[in-house]
C-alpha positions as protocol buffer text, in pm:
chain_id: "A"
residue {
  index: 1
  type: UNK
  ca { x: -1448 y: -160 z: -1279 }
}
residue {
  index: 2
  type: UNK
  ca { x: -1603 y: 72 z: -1055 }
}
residue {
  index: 3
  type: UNK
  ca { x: -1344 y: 50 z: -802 }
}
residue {
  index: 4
  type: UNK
  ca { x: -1065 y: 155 z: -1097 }
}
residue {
  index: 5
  type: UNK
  ca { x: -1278 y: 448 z: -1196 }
}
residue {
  index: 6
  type: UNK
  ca { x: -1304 y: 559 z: -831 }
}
residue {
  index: 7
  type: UNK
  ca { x: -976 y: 527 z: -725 }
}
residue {
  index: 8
  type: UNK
  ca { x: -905 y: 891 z: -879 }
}
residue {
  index: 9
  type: UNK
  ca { x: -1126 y: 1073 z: -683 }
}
residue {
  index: 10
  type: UNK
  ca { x: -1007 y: 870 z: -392 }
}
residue {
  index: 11
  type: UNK
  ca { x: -668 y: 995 z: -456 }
}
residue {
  index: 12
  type: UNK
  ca { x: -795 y: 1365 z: -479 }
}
residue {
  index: 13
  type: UNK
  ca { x: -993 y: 1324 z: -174 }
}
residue {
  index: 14
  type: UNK
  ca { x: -653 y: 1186 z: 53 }
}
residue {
  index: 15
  type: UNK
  ca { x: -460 y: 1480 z: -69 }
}
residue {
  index: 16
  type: UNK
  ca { x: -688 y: 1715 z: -58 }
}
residue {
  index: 17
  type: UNK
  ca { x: -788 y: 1660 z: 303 }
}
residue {
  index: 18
  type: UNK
  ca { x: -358 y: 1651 z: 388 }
}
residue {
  index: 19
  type: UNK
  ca { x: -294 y: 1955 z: 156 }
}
residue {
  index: 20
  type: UNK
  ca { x: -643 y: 2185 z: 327 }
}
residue {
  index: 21
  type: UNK
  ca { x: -556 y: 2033 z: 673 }
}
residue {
  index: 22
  type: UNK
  ca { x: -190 y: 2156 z: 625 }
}
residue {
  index: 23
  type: UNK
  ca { x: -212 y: 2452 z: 522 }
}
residue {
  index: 24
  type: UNK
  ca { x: -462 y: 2576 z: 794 }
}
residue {
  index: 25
  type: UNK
  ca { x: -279 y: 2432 z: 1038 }
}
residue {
  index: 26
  type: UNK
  ca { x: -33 y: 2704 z: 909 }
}
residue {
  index: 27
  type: UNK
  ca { x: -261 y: 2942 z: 912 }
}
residue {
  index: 28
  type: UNK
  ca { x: -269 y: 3011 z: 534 }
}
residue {
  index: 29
  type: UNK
  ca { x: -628 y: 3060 z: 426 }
}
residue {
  index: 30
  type: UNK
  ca { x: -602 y: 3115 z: 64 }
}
residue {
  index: 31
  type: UNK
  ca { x: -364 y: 2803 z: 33 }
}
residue {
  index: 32
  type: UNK
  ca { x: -626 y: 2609 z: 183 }
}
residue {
  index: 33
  type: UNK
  ca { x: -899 y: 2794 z: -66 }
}
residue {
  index: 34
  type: UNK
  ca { x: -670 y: 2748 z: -337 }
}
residue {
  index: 35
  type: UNK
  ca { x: -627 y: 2387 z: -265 }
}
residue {
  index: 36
  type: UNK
  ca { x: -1013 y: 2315 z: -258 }
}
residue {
  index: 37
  type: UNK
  ca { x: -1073 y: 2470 z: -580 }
}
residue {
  index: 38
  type: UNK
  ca { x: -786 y: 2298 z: -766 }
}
residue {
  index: 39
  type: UNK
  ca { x: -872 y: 1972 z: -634 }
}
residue {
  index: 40
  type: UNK
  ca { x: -1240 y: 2002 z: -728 }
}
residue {
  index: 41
  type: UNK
  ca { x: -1181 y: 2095 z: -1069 }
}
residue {
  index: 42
  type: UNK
  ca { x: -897 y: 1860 z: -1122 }
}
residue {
  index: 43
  type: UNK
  ca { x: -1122 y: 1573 z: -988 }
}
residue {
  index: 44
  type: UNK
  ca { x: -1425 y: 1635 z: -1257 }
}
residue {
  index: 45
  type: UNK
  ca { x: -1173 y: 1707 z: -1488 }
}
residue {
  index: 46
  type: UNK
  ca { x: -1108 y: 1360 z: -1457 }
}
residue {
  index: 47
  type: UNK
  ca { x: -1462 y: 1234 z: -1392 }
}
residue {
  index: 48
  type: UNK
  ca { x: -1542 y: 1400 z: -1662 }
}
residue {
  index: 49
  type: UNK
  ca { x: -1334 y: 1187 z: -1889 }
}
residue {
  index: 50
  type: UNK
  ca { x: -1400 y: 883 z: -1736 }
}
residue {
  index: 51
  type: UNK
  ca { x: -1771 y: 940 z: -1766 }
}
residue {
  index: 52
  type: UNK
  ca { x: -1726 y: 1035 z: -2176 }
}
residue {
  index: 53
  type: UNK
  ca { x: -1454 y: 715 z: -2210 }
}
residue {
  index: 54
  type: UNK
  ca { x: -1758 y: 471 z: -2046 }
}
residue {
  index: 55
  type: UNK
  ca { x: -2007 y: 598 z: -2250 }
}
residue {
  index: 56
  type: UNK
  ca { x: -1777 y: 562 z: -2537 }
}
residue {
  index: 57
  type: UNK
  ca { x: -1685 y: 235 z: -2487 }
}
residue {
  index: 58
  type: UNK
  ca { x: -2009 y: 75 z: -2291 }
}
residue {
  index: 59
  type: UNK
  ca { x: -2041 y: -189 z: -2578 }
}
residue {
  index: 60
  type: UNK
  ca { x: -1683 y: -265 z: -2528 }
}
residue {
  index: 61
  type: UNK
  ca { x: -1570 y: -261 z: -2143 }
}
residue {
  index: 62
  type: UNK
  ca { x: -1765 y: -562 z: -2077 }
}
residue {
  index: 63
  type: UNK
  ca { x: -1573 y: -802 z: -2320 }
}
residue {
  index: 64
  type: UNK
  ca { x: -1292 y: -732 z: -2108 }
}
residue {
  index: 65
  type: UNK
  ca { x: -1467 y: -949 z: -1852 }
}
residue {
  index: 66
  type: UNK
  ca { x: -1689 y: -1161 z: -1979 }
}
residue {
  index: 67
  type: UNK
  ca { x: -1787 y: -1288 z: -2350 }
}
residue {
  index: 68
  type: UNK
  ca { x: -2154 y: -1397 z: -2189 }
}
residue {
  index: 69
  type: UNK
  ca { x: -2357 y: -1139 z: -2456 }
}
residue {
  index: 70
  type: UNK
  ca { x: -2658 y: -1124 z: -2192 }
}
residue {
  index: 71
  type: UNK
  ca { x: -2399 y: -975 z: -1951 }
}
residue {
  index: 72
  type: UNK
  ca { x: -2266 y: -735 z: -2198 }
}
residue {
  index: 73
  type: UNK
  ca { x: -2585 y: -623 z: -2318 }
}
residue {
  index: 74
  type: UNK
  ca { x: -2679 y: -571 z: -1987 }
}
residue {
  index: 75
  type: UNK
  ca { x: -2383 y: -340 z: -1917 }
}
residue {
  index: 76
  type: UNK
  ca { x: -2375 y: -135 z: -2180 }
}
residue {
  index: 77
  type: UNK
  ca { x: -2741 y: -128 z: -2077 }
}
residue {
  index: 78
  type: UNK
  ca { x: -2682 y: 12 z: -1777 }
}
residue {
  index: 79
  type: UNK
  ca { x: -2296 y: 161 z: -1789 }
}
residue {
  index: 80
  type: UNK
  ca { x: -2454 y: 513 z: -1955 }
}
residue {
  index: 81
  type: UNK
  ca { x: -2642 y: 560 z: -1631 }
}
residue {
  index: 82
  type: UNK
  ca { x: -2324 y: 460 z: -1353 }
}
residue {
  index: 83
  type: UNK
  ca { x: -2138 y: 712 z: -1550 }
}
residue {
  index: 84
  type: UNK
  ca { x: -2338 y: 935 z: -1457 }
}
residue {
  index: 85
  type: UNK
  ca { x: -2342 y: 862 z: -1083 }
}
residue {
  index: 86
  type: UNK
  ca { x: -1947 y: 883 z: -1137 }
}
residue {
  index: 87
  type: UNK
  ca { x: -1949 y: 1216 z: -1247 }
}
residue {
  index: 88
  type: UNK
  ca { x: -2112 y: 1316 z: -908 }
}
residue {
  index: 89
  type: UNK
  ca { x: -1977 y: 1043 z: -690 }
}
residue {
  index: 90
  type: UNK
  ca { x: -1613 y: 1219 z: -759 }
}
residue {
  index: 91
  type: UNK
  ca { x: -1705 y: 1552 z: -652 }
}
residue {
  index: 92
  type: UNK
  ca { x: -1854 y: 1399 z: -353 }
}
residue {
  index: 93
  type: UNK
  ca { x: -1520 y: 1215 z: -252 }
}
residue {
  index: 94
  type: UNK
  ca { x: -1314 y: 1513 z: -318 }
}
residue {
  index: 95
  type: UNK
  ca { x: -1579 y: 1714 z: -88 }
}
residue {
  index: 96
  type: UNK
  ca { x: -1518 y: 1459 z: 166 }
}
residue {
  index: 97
  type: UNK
  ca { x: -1172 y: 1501 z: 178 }
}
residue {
  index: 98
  type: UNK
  ca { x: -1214 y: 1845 z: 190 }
}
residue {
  index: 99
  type: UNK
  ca { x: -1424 y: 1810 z: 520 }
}
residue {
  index: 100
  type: UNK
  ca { x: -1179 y: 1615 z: 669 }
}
residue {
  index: 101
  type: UNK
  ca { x: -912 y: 1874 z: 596 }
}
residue {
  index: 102
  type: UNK
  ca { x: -1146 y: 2093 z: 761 }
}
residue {
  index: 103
  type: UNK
  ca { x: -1186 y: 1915 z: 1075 }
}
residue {
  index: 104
  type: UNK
  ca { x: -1582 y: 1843 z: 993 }
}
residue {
  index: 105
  type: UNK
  ca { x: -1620 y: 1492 z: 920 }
}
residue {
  index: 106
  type: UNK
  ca { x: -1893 y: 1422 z: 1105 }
}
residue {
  index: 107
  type: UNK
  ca { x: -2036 y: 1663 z: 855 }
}
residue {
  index: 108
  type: UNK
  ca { x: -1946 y: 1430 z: 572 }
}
residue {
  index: 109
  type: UNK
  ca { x: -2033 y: 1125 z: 781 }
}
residue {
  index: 110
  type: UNK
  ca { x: -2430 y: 1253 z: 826 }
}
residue {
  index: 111
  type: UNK
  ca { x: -2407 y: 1328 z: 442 }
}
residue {
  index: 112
  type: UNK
  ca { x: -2375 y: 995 z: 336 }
}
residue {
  index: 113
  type: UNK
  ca { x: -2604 y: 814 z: 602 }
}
residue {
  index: 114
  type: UNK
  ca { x: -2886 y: 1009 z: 500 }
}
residue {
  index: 115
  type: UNK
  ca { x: -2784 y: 972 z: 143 }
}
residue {
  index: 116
  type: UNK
  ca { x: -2727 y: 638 z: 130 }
}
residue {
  index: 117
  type: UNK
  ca { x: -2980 y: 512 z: 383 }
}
residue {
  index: 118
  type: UNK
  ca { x: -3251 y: 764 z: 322 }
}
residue {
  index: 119
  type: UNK
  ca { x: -3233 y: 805 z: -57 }
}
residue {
  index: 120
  type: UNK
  ca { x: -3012 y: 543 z: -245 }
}
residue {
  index: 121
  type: UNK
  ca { x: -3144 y: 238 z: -66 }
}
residue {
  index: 122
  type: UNK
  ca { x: -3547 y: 299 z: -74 }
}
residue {
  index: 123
  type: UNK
  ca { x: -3499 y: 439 z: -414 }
}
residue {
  index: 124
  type: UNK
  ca { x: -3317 y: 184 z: -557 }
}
residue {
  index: 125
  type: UNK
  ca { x: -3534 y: -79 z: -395 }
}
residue {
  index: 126
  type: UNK
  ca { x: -3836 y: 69 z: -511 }
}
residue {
  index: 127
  type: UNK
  ca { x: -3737 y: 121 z: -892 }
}
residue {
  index: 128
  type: UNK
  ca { x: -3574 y: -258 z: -879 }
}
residue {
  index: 129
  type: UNK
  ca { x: -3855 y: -414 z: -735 }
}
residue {
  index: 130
  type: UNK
  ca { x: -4220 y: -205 z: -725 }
}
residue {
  index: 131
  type: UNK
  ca { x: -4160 y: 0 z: -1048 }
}
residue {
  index: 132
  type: UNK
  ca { x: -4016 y: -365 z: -1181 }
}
residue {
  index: 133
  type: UNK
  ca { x: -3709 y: -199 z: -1347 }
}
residue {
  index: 134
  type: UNK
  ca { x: -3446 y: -440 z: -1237 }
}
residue {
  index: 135
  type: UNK
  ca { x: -3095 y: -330 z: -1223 }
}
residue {
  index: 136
  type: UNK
  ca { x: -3087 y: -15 z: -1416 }
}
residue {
  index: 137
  type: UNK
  ca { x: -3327 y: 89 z: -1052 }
}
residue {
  index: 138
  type: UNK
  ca { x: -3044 y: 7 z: -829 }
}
residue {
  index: 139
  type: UNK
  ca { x: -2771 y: 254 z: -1030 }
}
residue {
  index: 140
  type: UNK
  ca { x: -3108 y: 514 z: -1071 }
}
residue {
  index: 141
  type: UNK
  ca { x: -3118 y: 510 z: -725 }
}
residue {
  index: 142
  type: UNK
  ca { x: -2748 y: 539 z: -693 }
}
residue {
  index: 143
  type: UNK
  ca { x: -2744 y: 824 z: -942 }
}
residue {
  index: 144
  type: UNK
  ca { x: -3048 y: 1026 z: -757 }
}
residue {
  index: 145
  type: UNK
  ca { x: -2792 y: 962 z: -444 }
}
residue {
  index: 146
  type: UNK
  ca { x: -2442 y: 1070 z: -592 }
}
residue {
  index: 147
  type: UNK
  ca { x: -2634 y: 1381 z: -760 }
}
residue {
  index: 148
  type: UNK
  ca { x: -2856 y: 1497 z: -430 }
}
residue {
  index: 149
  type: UNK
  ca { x: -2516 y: 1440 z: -219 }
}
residue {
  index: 150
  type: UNK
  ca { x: -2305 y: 1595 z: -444 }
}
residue {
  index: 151
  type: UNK
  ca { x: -2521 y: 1970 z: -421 }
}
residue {
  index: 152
  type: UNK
  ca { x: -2505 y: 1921 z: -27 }
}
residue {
  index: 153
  type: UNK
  ca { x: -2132 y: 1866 z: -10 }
}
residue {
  index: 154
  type: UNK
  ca { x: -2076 y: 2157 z: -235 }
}
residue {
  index: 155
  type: UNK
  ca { x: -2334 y: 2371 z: -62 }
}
residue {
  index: 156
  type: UNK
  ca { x: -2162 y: 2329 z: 268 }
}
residue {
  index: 157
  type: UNK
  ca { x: -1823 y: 2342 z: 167 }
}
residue {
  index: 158
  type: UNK
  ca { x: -1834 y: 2687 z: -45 }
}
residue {
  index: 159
  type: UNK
  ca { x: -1978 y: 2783 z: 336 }
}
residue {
  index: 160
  type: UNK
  ca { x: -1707 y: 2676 z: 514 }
}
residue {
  index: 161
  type: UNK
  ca { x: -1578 y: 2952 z: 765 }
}
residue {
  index: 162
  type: UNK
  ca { x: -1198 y: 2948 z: 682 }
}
residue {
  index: 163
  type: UNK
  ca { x: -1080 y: 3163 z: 943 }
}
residue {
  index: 164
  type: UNK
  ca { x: -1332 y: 2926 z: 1215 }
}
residue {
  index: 165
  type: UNK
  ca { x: -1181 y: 2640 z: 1097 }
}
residue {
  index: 166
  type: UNK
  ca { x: -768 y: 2793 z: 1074 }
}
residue {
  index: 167
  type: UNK
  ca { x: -880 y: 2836 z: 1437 }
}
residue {
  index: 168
  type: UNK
  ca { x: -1007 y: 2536 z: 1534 }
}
Protein backbone atom coordinates (compact mmCIF):
# COMPACT_ATOMS: atom_id res chain seq x y z
CA UNK A 1 0.00 0.00 0.00
CA UNK A 2 2.72 2.25 0.55
CA UNK A 3 4.14 1.84 -2.77
CA UNK A 4 0.43 2.95 -4.36
CA UNK A 5 0.37 5.98 -2.14
CA UNK A 6 3.90 6.93 -3.25
CA UNK A 7 3.69 6.47 -6.68
CA UNK A 8 2.14 10.16 -6.94
CA UNK A 9 4.82 11.94 -5.66
CA UNK A 10 7.03 9.74 -7.73
CA UNK A 11 5.26 10.93 -10.71
CA UNK A 12 5.63 14.67 -9.60
CA UNK A 13 9.17 14.16 -8.83
CA UNK A 14 10.02 12.59 -12.76
CA UNK A 15 8.28 15.54 -14.24
CA UNK A 16 9.30 17.94 -12.26
CA UNK A 17 12.99 17.25 -12.60
CA UNK A 18 12.24 17.00 -16.90
CA UNK A 19 9.96 20.13 -16.80
CA UNK A 20 12.89 22.43 -14.25
CA UNK A 21 15.74 20.73 -16.25
CA UNK A 22 14.02 21.88 -19.53
CA UNK A 23 13.24 24.89 -19.08
CA UNK A 24 16.72 26.06 -17.78
CA UNK A 25 18.29 24.47 -20.31
CA UNK A 26 16.30 27.17 -22.25
CA UNK A 27 17.22 29.61 -20.23
CA UNK A 28 13.75 30.49 -18.83
CA UNK A 29 14.06 31.12 -15.12
CA UNK A 30 10.61 31.83 -14.09
CA UNK A 31 9.35 28.67 -16.06
CA UNK A 32 11.63 26.73 -14.07
CA UNK A 33 10.36 28.77 -10.71
CA UNK A 34 6.99 28.38 -11.86
CA UNK A 35 7.38 24.73 -12.36
CA UNK A 36 8.81 24.11 -8.76
CA UNK A 37 6.08 25.82 -7.11
CA UNK A 38 3.25 24.12 -9.05
CA UNK A 39 4.67 20.83 -8.58
CA UNK A 40 5.14 21.27 -4.82
CA UNK A 41 1.77 22.34 -4.19
CA UNK A 42 0.18 19.94 -6.55
CA UNK A 43 2.14 17.07 -4.82
CA UNK A 44 0.74 17.90 -1.05
CA UNK A 45 -2.30 18.67 -2.60
CA UNK A 46 -2.35 15.16 -3.17
CA UNK A 47 -0.52 13.97 -0.05
CA UNK A 48 -2.69 15.78 1.60
CA UNK A 49 -5.63 13.71 0.56
CA UNK A 50 -4.07 10.62 0.75
CA UNK A 51 -3.00 11.30 4.30
CA UNK A 52 -6.94 12.43 5.31
CA UNK A 53 -8.36 9.18 3.03
CA UNK A 54 -5.82 6.75 5.38
CA UNK A 55 -6.77 8.18 8.38
CA UNK A 56 -10.30 7.90 7.28
CA UNK A 57 -10.27 4.58 6.38
CA UNK A 58 -7.33 2.97 8.77
CA UNK A 59 -9.98 0.49 10.20
CA UNK A 60 -10.83 -0.39 6.71
CA UNK A 61 -7.65 -0.57 4.28
CA UNK A 62 -6.44 -3.55 5.99
CA UNK A 63 -9.49 -5.88 5.17
CA UNK A 64 -8.49 -5.36 1.76
CA UNK A 65 -5.55 -7.60 2.56
CA UNK A 66 -6.01 -9.60 5.18
CA UNK A 67 -9.16 -10.67 7.48
CA UNK A 68 -6.38 -11.74 10.37
CA UNK A 69 -8.05 -8.97 13.11
CA UNK A 70 -4.50 -8.87 14.96
CA UNK A 71 -3.13 -7.56 11.62
CA UNK A 72 -5.83 -5.08 11.16
CA UNK A 73 -5.76 -3.83 14.53
CA UNK A 74 -2.31 -3.44 14.20
CA UNK A 75 -2.65 -1.25 11.09
CA UNK A 76 -5.05 0.92 11.87
CA UNK A 77 -2.77 1.04 14.90
CA UNK A 78 -0.14 2.28 13.22
CA UNK A 79 -1.59 3.67 9.60
CA UNK A 80 -2.45 7.31 11.52
CA UNK A 81 1.27 7.67 12.09
CA UNK A 82 2.67 6.45 8.17
CA UNK A 83 0.26 9.02 7.04
CA UNK A 84 1.92 11.25 8.48
CA UNK A 85 5.40 10.35 7.20
CA UNK A 86 3.48 10.48 3.70
CA UNK A 87 2.58 13.85 3.97
CA UNK A 88 6.36 14.73 4.24
CA UNK A 89 7.81 11.87 2.31
CA UNK A 90 5.92 13.56 -0.91
CA UNK A 91 7.37 16.86 -0.57
CA UNK A 92 10.64 15.23 -0.19
CA UNK A 93 10.31 13.25 -3.59
CA UNK A 94 9.05 16.20 -5.40
CA UNK A 95 12.22 18.18 -3.84
CA UNK A 96 14.28 15.49 -5.21
CA UNK A 97 13.16 15.82 -8.50
CA UNK A 98 13.55 19.25 -8.30
CA UNK A 99 17.36 18.80 -7.51
CA UNK A 100 17.81 16.72 -10.25
CA UNK A 101 16.25 19.27 -12.59
CA UNK A 102 18.71 21.44 -11.09
CA UNK A 103 21.72 19.52 -11.76
CA UNK A 104 22.36 18.95 -7.75
CA UNK A 105 21.68 15.49 -6.99
CA UNK A 106 24.37 14.78 -5.07
CA UNK A 107 22.65 17.34 -2.94
CA UNK A 108 19.60 15.12 -2.66
CA UNK A 109 21.75 12.00 -2.48
CA UNK A 110 23.65 13.37 1.01
CA UNK A 111 20.01 14.29 2.14
CA UNK A 112 18.79 11.01 2.36
CA UNK A 113 22.04 9.13 3.62
CA UNK A 114 22.17 11.20 6.54
CA UNK A 115 18.46 10.97 6.88
CA UNK A 116 18.02 7.63 6.53
CA UNK A 117 21.24 6.32 8.04
CA UNK A 118 21.74 8.94 10.68
CA UNK A 119 18.15 9.53 11.86
CA UNK A 120 15.51 6.94 10.57
CA UNK A 121 17.55 3.84 11.29
CA UNK A 122 18.95 4.56 15.05
CA UNK A 123 15.66 6.12 15.76
CA UNK A 124 13.59 3.58 14.69
CA UNK A 125 15.78 0.94 16.25
CA UNK A 126 15.84 2.55 19.42
CA UNK A 127 11.95 3.23 19.84
CA UNK A 128 11.35 -0.61 18.43
CA UNK A 129 13.65 -2.15 20.60
CA UNK A 130 15.13 0.02 23.88
CA UNK A 131 11.97 2.21 24.39
CA UNK A 132 10.09 -1.41 23.68
CA UNK A 133 7.50 0.24 21.34
CA UNK A 134 7.49 -2.29 18.60
CA UNK A 135 6.39 -1.29 15.22
CA UNK A 136 4.68 1.95 15.71
CA UNK A 137 8.97 2.87 16.60
CA UNK A 138 10.00 1.88 13.20
CA UNK A 139 7.23 4.37 11.27
CA UNK A 140 8.15 7.07 14.45
CA UNK A 141 11.41 6.87 13.30
CA UNK A 142 10.39 7.05 9.73
CA UNK A 143 8.16 10.01 10.46
CA UNK A 144 11.04 12.02 12.55
CA UNK A 145 13.01 11.16 9.06
CA UNK A 146 10.41 12.21 6.28
CA UNK A 147 9.65 15.45 8.55
CA UNK A 148 13.56 16.51 9.39
CA UNK A 149 14.28 15.75 5.48
CA UNK A 150 11.48 17.36 4.25
CA UNK A 151 12.60 21.14 6.03
CA UNK A 152 16.20 20.46 4.49
CA UNK A 153 15.00 19.81 0.97
CA UNK A 154 12.80 22.80 1.14
CA UNK A 155 15.42 24.93 2.83
CA UNK A 156 17.85 24.30 0.06
CA UNK A 157 15.70 24.39 -2.75
CA UNK A 158 13.88 27.94 -2.03
CA UNK A 159 17.99 28.75 -2.09
CA UNK A 160 18.64 27.53 -5.21
CA UNK A 161 20.60 30.13 -7.43
CA UNK A 162 18.46 30.03 -10.67
CA UNK A 163 20.54 32.02 -12.80
CA UNK A 164 23.90 29.59 -11.33
CA UNK A 165 22.16 26.75 -12.20
CA UNK A 166 20.51 28.18 -16.03
CA UNK A 167 24.31 28.46 -16.31
CA UNK A 168 25.56 25.46 -15.34
Amino acid sequence: MANIVFMVPVGYSIATSVRIGHSLGAGDIAQAKKSMVVALLMTEGCALTCCILLISLKDVIAYVYTTDQGIVELVSYVLPVYAGSHLFDGCVATCGGILRGTGKQKIGAIFHAVGYYAICLPVAVSLMFAAKIGIIGFWLGALLCAFLQCIGFLTFVFRIDWDKASQE
